[in-house]
TILO-736804 format. One record per residue (C-alpha): x, y, z; residue in one letter. Coordinates in steps of 0.25 Angstrom, whole numbers, plus 5000, padded with zeros to 4 digits. Layout:
BEGIN
{atom {X,Y,Z},'A'}
...
//
This chain:
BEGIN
{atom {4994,5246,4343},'X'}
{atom {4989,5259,4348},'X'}
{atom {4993,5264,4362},'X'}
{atom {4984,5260,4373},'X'}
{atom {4981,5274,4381},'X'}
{atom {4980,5275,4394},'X'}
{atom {4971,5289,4400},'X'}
{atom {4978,5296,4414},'X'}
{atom {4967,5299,4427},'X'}
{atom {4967,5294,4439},'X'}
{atom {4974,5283,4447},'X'}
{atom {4972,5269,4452},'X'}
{atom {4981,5261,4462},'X'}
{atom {4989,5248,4452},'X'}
{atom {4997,5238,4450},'X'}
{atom {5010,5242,4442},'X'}
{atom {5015,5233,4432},'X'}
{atom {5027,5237,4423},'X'}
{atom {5025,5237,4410},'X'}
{atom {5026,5250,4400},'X'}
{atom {5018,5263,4400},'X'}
{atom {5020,5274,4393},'X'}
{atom {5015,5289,4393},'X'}
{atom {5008,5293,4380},'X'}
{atom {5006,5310,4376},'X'}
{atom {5000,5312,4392},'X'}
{atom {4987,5306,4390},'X'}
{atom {4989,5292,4391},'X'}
{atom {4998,5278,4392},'X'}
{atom {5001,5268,4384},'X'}
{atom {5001,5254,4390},'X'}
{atom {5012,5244,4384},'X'}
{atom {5017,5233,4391},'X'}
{atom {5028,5231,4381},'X'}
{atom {5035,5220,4391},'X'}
{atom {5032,5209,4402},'X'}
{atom {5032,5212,4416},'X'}
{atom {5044,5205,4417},'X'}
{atom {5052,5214,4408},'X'}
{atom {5044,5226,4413},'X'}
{atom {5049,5226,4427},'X'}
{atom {5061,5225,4433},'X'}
{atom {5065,5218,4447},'X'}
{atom {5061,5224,4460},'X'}
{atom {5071,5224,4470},'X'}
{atom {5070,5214,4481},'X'}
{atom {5072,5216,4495},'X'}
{atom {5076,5207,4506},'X'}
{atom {5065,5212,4516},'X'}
{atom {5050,5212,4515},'X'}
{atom {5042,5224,4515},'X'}
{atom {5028,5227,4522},'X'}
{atom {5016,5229,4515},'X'}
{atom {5007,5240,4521},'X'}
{atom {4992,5241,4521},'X'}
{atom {4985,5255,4521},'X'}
{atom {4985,5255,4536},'X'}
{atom {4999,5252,4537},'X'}
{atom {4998,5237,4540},'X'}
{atom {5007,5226,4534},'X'}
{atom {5000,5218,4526},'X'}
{atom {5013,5210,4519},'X'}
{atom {5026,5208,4519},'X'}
{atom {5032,5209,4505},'X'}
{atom {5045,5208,4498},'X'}
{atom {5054,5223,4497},'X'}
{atom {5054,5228,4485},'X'}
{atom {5064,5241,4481},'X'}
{atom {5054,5250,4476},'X'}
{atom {5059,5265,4474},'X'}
{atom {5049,5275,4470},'X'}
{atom {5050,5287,4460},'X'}
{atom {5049,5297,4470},'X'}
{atom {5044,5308,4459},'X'}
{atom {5034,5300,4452},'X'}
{atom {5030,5289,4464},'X'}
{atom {5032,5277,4453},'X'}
{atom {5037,5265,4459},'X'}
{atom {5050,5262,4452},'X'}
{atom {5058,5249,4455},'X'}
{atom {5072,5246,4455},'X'}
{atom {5075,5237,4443},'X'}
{atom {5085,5234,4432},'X'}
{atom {5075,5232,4422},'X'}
{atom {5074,5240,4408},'X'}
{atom {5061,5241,4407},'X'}
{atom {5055,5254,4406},'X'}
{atom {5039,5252,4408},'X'}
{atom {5027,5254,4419},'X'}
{atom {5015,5251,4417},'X'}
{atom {5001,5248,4426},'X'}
{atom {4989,5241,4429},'X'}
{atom {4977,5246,4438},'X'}
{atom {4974,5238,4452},'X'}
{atom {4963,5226,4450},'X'}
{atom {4956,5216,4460},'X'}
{atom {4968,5206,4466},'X'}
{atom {4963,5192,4472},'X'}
{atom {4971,5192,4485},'X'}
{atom {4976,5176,4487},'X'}
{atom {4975,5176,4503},'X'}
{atom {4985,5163,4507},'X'}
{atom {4983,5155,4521},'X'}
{atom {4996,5149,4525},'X'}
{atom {5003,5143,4535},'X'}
{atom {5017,5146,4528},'X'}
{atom {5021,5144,4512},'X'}
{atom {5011,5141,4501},'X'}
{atom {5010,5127,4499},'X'}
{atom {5009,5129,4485},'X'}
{atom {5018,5140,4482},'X'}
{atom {5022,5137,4468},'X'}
{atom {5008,5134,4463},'X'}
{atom {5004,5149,4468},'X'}
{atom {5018,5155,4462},'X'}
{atom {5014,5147,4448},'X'}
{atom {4999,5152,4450},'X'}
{atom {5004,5167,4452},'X'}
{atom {5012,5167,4440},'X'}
{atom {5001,5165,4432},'X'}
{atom {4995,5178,4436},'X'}
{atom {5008,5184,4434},'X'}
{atom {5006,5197,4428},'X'}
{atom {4991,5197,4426},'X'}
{atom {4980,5207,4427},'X'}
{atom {4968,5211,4425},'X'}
{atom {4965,5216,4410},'X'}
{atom {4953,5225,4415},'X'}
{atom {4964,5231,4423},'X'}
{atom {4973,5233,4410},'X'}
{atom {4961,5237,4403},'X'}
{atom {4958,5246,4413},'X'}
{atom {4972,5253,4414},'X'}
{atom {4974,5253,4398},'X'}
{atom {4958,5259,4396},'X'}
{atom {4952,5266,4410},'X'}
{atom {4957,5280,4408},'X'}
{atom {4957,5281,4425},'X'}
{atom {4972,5276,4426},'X'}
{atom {4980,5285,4429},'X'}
{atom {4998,5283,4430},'X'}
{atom {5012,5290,4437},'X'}
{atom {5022,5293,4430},'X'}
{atom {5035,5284,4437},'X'}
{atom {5046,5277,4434},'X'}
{atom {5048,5262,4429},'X'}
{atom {5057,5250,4435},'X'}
{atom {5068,5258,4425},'X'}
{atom {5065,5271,4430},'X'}
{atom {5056,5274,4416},'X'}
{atom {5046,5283,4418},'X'}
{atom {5033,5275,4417},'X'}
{atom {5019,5276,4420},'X'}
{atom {5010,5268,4431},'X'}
{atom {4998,5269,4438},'X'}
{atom {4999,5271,4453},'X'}
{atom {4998,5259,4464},'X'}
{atom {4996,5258,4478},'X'}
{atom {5009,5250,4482},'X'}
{atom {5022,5249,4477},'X'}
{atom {5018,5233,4480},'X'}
{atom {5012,5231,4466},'X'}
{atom {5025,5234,4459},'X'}
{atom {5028,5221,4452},'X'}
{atom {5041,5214,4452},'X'}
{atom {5039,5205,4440},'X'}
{atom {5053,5196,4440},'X'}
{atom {5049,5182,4437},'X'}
{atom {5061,5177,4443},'X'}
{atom {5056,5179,4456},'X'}
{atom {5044,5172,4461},'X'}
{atom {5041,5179,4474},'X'}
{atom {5037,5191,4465},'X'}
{atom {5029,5183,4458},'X'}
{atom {5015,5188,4466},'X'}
{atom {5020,5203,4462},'X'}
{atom {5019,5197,4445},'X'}
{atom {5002,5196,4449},'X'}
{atom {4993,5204,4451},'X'}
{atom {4980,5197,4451},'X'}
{atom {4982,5190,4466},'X'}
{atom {4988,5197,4481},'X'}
{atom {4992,5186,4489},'X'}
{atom {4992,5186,4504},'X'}
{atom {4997,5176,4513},'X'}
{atom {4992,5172,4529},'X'}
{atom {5003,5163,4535},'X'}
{atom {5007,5157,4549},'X'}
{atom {5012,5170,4558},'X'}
{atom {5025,5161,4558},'X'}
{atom {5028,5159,4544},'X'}
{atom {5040,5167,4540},'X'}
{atom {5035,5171,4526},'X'}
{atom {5037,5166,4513},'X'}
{atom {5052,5166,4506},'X'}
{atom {5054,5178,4497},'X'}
{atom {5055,5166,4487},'X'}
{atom {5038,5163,4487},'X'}
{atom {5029,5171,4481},'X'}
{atom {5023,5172,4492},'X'}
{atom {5035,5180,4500},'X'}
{atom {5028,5191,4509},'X'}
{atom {5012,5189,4506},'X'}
{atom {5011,5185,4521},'X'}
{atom {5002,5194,4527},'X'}
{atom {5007,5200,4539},'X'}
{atom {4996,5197,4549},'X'}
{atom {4995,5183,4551},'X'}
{atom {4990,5172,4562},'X'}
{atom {4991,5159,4564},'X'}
{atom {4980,5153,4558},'X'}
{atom {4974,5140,4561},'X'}
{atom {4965,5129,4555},'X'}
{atom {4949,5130,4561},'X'}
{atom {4953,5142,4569},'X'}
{atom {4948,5158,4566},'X'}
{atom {4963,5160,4563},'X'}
{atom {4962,5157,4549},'X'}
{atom {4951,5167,4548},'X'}
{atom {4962,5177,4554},'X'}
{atom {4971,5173,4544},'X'}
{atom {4959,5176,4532},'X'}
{atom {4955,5190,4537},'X'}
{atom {4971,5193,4539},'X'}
{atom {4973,5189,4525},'X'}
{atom {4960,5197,4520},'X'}
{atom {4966,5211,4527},'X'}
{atom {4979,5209,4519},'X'}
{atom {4973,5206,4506},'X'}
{atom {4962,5218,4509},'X'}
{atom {4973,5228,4509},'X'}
{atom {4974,5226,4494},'X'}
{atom {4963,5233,4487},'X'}
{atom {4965,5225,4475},'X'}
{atom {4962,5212,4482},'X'}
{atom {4945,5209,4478},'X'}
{atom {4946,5194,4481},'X'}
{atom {4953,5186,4495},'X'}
{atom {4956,5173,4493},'X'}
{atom {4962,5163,4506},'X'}
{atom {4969,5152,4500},'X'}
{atom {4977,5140,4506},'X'}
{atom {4991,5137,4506},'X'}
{atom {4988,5122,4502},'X'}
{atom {4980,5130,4490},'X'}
{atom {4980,5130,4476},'X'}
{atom {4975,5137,4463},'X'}
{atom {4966,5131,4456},'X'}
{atom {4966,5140,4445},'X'}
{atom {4975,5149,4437},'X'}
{atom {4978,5164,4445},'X'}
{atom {4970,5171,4431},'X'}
{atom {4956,5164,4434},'X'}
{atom {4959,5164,4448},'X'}
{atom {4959,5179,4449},'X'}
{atom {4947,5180,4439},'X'}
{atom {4937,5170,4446},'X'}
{atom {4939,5177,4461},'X'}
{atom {4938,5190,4456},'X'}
{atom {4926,5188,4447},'X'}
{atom {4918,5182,4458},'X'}
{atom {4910,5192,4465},'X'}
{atom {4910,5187,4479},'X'}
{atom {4917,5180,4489},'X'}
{atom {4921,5165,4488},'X'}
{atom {4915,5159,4501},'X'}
{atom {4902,5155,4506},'X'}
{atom {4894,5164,4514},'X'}
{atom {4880,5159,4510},'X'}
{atom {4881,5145,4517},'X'}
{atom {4875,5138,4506},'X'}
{atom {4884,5125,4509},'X'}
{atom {4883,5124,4524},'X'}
{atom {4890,5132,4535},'X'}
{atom {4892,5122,4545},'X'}
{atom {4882,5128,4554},'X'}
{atom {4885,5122,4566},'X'}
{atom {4898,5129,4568},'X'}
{atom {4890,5143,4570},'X'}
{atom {4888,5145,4585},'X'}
{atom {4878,5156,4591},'X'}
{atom {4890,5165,4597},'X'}
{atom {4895,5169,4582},'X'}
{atom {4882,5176,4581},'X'}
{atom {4885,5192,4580},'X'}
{atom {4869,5198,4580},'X'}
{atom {4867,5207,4566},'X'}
{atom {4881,5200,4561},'X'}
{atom {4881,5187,4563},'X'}
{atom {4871,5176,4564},'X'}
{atom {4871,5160,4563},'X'}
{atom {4865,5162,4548},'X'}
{atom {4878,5170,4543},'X'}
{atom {4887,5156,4547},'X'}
{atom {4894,5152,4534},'X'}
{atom {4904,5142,4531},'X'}
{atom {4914,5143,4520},'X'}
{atom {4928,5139,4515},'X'}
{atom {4941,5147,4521},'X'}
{atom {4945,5148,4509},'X'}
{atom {4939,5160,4503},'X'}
{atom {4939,5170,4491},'X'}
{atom {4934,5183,4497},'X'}
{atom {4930,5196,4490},'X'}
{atom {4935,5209,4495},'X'}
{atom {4923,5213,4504},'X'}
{atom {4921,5202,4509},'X'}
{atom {4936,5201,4513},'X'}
{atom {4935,5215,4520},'X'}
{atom {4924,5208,4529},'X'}
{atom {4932,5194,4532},'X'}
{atom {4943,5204,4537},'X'}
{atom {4937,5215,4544},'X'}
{atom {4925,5208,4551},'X'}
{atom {4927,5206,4566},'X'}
{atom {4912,5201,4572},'X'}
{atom {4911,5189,4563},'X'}
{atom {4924,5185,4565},'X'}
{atom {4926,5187,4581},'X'}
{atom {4914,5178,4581},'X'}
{atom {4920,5168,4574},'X'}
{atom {4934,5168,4580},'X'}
{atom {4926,5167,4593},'X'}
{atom {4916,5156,4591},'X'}
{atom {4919,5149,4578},'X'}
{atom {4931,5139,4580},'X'}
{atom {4935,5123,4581},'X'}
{atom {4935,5118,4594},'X'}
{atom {4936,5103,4599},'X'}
{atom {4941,5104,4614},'X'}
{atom {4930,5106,4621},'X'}
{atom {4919,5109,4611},'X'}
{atom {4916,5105,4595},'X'}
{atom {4916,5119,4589},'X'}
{atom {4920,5118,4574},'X'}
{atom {4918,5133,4569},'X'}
{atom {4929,5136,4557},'X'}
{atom {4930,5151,4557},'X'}
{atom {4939,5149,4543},'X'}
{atom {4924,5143,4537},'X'}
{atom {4915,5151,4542},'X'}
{atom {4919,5165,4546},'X'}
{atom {4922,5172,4531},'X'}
{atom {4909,5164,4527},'X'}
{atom {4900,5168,4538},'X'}
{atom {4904,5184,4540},'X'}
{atom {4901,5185,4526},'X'}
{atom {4889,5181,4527},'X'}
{atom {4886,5189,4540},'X'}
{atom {4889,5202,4531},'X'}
{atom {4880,5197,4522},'X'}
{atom {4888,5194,4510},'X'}
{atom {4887,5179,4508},'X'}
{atom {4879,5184,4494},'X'}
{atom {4894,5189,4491},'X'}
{atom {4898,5175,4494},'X'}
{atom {4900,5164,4481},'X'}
{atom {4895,5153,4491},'X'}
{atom {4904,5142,4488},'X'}
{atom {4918,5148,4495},'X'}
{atom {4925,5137,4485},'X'}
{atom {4937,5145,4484},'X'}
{atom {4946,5134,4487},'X'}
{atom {4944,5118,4485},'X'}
{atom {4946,5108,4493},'X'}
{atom {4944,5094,4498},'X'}
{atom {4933,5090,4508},'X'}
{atom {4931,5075,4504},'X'}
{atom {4941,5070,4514},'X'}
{atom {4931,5077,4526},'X'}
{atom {4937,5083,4539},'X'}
{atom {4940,5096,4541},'X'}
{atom {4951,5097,4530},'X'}
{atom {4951,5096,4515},'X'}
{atom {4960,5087,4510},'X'}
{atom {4974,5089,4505},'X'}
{atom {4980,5086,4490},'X'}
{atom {4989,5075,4489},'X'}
{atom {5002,5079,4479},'X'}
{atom {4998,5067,4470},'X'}
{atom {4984,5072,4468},'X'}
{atom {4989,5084,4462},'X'}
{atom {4984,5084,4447},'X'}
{atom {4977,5092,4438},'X'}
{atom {4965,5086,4439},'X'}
{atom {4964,5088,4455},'X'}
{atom {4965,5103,4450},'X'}
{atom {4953,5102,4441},'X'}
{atom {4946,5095,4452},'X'}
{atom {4947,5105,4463},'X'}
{atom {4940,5116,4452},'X'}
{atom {4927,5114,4456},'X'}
{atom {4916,5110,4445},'X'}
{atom {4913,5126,4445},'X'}
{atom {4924,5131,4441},'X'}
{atom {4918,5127,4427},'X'}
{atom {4926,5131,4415},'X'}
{atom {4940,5137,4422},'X'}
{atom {4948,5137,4408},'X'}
{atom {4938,5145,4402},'X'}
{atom {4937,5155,4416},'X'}
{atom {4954,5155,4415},'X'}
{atom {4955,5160,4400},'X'}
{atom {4945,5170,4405},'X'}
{atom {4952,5175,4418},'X'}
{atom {4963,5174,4409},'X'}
{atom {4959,5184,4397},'X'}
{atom {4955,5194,4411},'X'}
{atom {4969,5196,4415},'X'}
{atom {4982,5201,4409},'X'}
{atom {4994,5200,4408},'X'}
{atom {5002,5213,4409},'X'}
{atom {5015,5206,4404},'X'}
{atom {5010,5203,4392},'X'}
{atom {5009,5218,4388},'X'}
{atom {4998,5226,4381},'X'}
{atom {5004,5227,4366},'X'}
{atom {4995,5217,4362},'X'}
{atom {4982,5226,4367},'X'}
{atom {4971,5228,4356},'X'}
{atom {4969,5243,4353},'X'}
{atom {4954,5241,4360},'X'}
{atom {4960,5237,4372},'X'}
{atom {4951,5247,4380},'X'}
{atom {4939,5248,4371},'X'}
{atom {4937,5234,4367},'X'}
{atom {4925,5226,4378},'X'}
{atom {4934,5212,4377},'X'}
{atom {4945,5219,4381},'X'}
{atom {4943,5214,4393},'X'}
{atom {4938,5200,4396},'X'}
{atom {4929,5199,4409},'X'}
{atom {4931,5186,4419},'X'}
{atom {4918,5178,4419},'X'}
{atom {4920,5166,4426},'X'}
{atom {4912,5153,4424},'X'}
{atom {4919,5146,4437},'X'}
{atom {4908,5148,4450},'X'}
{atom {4912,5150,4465},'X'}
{atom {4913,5135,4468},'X'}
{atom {4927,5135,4457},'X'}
{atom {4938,5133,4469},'X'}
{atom {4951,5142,4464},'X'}
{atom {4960,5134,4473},'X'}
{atom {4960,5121,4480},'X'}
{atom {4968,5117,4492},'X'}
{atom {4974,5109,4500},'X'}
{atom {4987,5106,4493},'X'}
{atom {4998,5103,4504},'X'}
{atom {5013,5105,4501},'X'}
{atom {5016,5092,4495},'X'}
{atom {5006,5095,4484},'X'}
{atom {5015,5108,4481},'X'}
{atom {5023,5104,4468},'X'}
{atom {5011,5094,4464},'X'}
{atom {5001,5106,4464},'X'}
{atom {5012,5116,4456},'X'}
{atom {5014,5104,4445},'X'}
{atom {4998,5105,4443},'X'}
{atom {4992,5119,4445},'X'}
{atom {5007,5125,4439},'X'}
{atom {5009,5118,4429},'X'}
{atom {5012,5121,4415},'X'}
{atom {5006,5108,4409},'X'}
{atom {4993,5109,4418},'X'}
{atom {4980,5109,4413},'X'}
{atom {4974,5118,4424},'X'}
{atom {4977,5130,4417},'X'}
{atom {4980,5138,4432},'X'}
{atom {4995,5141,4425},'X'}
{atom {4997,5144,4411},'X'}
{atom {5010,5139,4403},'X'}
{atom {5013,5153,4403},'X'}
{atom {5015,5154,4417},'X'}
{atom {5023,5140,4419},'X'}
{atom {5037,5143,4419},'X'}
{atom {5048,5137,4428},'X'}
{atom {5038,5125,4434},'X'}
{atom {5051,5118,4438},'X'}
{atom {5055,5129,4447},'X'}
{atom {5041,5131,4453},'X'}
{atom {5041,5116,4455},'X'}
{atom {5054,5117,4461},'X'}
{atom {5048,5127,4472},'X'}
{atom {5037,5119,4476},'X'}
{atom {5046,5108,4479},'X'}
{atom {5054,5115,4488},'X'}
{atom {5042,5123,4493},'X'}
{atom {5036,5112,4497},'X'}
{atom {5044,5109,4508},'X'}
{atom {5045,5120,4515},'X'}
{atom {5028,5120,4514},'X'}
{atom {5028,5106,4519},'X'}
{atom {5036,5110,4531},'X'}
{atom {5026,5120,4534},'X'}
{atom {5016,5108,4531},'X'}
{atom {5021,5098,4539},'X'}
{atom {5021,5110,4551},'X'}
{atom {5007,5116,4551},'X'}
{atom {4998,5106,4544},'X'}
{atom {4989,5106,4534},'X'}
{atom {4975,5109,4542},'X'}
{atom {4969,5122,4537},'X'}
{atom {4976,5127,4523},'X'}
//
């Protein structure tokens, strides 16, 4: 097969992937990823201490594991210490991320589940990115050194956090093998981290509260979360999940869906009641705020970019509703749920409700029991079929919308040998995500308490499933991760049996 060309101009911030680039006669590169991730990268140091991430202004944003990185100081390529043989580099430009914003009091409830739903998106890309790097003759690259100390080509990035350590062996790294989802975690102020053994070791946020049920606090805990995920560019999509929450689709049309929908998922246009009688006249800002802007909505919400900016930089709307929207039964009945109604209500105050999908069904859940909490699953109502019931009737054809999102994305393991010659020339090169699913689709359901931890991971990770949100490709070591959940579990029912079950 012929070479695939790469033209030289200008740059654009990436995500660096090891795999094998070569410089051809000055002009050009040739792209060949002759080898797996796995083989192509060797194992980055591990330090005993955490490192802080910075934001442009200096703020830390997250504490993450120490990595020895030296730097080549002629050439400015990151290089990392390894004992691996292989001798490539190779690149992938930036592309919209969906940043995965958790609520927590302490550990994920379902810990395992997320780590076998990460893996499926291990590795995977966007093909228009790939297209656009093999094809768009904008790209520019260094000249550096590999994990051998080769010299390699690569395209220049913003942080040395998008190197990748792609060692199987250990699952804390495994959030480093994707690059389709950021994940950011709001926990108790008290909660001493996660163990270097989760995946989820060091997404805490730094600036947290304590965040209570009914109260503006868990709106405290949304916008802190928002200016954390804002901080990355690449984040287009917000979404606030539970920690009693649960996928109910594979990552692929996950990803697909949320960013082929052009607004937020919430209701700003008060089509299905707002509980009106929680507005009081005080909350009224003249030529801001009025009566007729009250929106009600679920907490649980998937935001677009814009619209996020707003949620965490607004200061009117919200010191209205920290003041005067509240539940109180001492002395006087006032039911105001600022969780419910504030994101809802300052959207449409801007005047963006249009930008709104009018549902807010991100996430499902129970009402039927009444009161003001949905209910929780039982273990032993854990089944296939309670899956296929919580995606709503619109989620239409969803096997038809995965092979879709699947035939979108890439894998960058599986090399570029097998590319047709009209690669960058062909139009079907690369498919275009076309959903048949509507907003009312839920993409995750809660509430799943830690008893339903290793009853959960045997449905949505499991390799005999029909639910297609794991592929058999990605089902190794089930034992293992089974193992995990049942000594996960205690340490989440602990936490459990400490602070309740009320508001996640």
């Amino acid at each position: 097969m012929a070479p695939r060309r790469w033209s030289i101009l200008s740059s654009l911030p990436v995500i660096v992937l090891l795999a094998s680039v070569s410089l051809i006669a000055g002009v050009g590169l040739t792209l060949s990823l002759r080898h797996s991730l796995t083989n192509a990268v060797g194992r980055l140091q591990e330090a005993g201490s955490s490192e802080t991430i910075l934001d442009e202004d200096g703020d830390e944003v997250l504490r993450k594991p120490q990595r020895s990185i030296t730097e080549d100081k002629t050439e400015g390529a990151p290089v990392a210490k390894s004992t691996s043989d292989a001798s490539e580099c190779a690149v992938v430009p930036g592309f919209p991320k969906v940043a995965l914003m958790f609520l927590t009091r302490g550990m994920l409830q379902h810990e395992p589940t997320w780590a076998r739903w990460f893996k499926e998106a291990e590795g995977l890309v966007p093909l228009s990115a790939i297209h656009k790097a093999a094809c768009n003759t904008r790209w520019s690259f260094k000249k550096g050194k590999d994990i051998s100390g080769v010299d390699c080509w690569y395209m220049p990035q913003q942080t040395e956090d998008f190197l990748v350590e792609h060692d199987t062996g250990h699952q804390q790294r495994l959030l480093r093998r994707q690059f389709l989802f950021s994940v950011y975690i709001h926990s108790r102020p008290d909660f001493p981290g996660f163990p270097r053994s989760s995946i989820f070791y060091g997404r805490e946020i730094k600036d947290r509260i304590e965040a209570g049920w009914g109260s503006i606090t868990l709106v405290d805990a949304l916008r802190k979360l928002l200016t954390a995920a804002l901080r990355d560019k690449l984040n287009q999509k917000m979404l606030l999940l539970s920690e009693s929450g649960v996928p109910l689709f594979a990552p692929q049309l996950i990803y697909s869906q949320i960013l082929f929908e052009s607004g937020s998922r919430l209701d700003s246009c008060g089509i299905w009641g707002t509980s009106a009688w929680r507005w009081t006249g005080e909350m009224e800002i003249p030529g801001v705020l009025y009566e007729g802007d009250f929106r009600k909505s679920s907490q649980w919400v998937a935001l677009r970019r814009d619209h996020a900016k707003l949620v965490a930089r607004d200061k009117k709307v919200y010191e209205k509703f920290k003041e005067h929207c509240f539940l109180d039964t001492r002395w006087w009945w006032r039911d105001c749920y600022s969780d419910e109604h504030y994101v809802a209500t300052l959207i449409a105050a801007s005047q963006l409700g249009h930008e709104t999908d009018c549902h807010g069904n991100l996430v499902s859940v129970q009402w039927e029991e009444g009161g003001a909490h949905p209910r929780s699953y039982s273990p032993d109502e854990i089944s296939d079929d309670l899956i296929r019931g919580l995606r709503h009737p619109g989620c239409g054809d969803y096997d038809t919308s995965l092979r879709l999102a699947r035939s979108t994305l890439y894998d960058v393991r599986e090399g570029t040998n097998h590319w047709e010659d009209d690669f960058c020339t062909s139009q079907d090169t690369v498919p275009v995500y076309n959903s048949s699913m509507e907003p009312v689709c839920s993409l995750f359901a809660r509430k799943f308490g830690v008893d339903t931890s290793l009853p959960v991971l045997s449905v949505i990770g499991s390799c005999s499933s029909t639910l297609n949100i794991t592929s058999p490709s990605s089902c190794a070591q089930q034992g293992a991760l089974e193992e995990e959940a049942v000594g996960g579990a205690s340490v989440r029912r602990q936490l459990h049996n400490v602070h309740g079950d009320d508001w996640l």
